[in-house]
C-alpha positions in Angstrom: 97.2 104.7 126.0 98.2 103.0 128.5 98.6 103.0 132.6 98.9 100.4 135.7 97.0 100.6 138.9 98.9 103.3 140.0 99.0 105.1 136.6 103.0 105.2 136.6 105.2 103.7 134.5 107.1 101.2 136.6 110.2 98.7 136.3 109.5 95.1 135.2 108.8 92.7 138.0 112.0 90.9 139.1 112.8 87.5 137.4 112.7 84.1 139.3 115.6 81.6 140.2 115.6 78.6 138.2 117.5 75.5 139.8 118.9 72.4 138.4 117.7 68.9 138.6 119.4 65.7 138.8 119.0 65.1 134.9 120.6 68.5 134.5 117.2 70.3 133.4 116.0 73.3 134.8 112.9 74.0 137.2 111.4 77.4 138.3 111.4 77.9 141.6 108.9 80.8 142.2 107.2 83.4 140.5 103.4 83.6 139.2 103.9 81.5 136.1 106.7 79.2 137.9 105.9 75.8 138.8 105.7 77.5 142.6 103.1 79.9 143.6 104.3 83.7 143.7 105.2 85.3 146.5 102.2 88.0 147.6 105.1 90.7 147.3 105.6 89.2 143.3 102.0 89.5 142.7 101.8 92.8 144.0 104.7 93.9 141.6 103.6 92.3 138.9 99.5 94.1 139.8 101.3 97.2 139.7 103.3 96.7 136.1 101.6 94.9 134.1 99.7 97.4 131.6 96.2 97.2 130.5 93.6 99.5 128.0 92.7 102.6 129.6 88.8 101.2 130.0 89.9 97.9 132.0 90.6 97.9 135.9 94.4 96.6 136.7 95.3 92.7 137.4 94.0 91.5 140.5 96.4 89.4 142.3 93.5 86.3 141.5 93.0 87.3 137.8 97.3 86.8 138.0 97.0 83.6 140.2 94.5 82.2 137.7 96.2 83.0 134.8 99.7 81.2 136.0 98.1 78.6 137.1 96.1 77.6 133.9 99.3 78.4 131.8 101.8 75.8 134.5 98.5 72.9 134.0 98.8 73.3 130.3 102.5 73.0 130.1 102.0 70.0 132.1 99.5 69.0 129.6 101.6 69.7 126.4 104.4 68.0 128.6 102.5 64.6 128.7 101.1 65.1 124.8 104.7 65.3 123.7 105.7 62.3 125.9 102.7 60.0 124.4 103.4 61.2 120.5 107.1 60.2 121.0 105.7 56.6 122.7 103.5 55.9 119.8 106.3 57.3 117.2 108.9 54.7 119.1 106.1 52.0 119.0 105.5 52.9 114.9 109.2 52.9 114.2 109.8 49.5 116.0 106.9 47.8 114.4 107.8 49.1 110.7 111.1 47.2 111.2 108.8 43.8 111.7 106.4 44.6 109.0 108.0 42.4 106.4 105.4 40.8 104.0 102.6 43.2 104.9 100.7 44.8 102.0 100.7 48.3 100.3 97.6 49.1 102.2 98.9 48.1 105.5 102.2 50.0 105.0 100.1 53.1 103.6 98.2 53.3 107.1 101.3 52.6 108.9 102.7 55.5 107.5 99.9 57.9 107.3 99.4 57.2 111.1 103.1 57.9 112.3 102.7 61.1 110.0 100.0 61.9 112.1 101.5 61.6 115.0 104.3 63.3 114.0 101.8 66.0 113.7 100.3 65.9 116.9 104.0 66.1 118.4 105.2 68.8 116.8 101.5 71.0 117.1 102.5 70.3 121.4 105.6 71.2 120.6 104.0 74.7 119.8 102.2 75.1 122.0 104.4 74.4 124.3 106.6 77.0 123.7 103.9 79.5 123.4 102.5 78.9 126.9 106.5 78.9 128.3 106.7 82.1 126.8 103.2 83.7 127.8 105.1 82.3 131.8 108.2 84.1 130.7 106.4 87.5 130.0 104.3 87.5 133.1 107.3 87.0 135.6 109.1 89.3 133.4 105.6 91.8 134.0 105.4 92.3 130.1 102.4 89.9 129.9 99.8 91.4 127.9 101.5 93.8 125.4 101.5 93.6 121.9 104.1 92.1 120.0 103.3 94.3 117.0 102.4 97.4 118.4 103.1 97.6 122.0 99.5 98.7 123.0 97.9 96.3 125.4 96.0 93.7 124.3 93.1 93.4 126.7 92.5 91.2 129.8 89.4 90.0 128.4 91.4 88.6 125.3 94.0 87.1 127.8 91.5 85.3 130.1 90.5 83.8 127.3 93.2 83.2 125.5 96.0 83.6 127.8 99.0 82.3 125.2 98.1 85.8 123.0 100.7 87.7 121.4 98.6 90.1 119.6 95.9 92.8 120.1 92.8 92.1 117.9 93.6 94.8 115.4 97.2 93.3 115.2 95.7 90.0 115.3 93.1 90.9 112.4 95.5 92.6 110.0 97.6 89.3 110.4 95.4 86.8 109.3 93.8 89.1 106.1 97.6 89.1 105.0 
């Protein structure tokens, strides 16, 4: 079962405006997982909707704080991880064009390392997305519910690991299949 602070259900917390930069990308404005601080009258909303298990107390406006503002620091992270992997992939491709001569075992490490970082850029990559859409869900106020089930998944599990999609049982059953 479950309820939110007030033990209603309630209407998902309004969205945030995004706004365009001058390279045509967009940038959140506000919101708790925008790259702005909420608004104390988002928070509240957002304490109020978002559901947890009947044995856990509701989101505090801090837990909410805390968890936007690890997700926005690892986007940023992922953000720079990408940029660096695509650096070194640039630097591989260039370098492979002036490798003329070199022997088997040089062009073997050449390659294995660019596979690599291939890798590495496309792992960011996913996590990227996963954190932007853990953001999405909590300004939306449908952080925290499972994507197989629809029960809560616990505020323990998402202080911990605030990207989850799943509840544990979900979570279980997946990775025995």
């Amino acid at each position: 079962m479950t309820r939110t602070a007030t033990g209603k259900k309630t209407a998902s917390a309004g969205t945030t405006s995004a706004a365009s930069t001058s390279n045509g990308s967009r940038t959140r404005r506000s919101g708790v997982g925008a790259t702005k601080p909420a608004t104390e009258a988002e928070v509240e909303r957002l304490t109020q909707s978002l559901k947890v298990k009947e044995d856990e107390a509701p989101w505090t406006a801090e837990e909410l704080r805390a968890v936007g503002k690890y997700l926005r620091e690892e986007i940023e992270s992922y953000e720079r991880e990408i940029e660096r992997a695509e650096e070194e992939l640039a630097n591989f491709i260039q370098s492979s064009s002036d490798g003329g001569g070199e022997d088997q075992a040089d062009a073997g490490a050449k390659t294995f390392e660019r596979d690599h970082e291939i890798a590495l850029a496309n792992n960011s990559r996913d996590m990227l997305r996963q954190t932007e859409r853990a953001l999405e869900q909590l300004r939306a106020g449908t952080y925290g519910m499972c994507e197989n089930c629809g029960n809560p998944i616990g505020k323990g599990r998402l202080q911990v690991f605030p990207r989850a999609t799943l509840c544990m049982p979900c979570k279980t059953k997946q990775e025995r299949h």
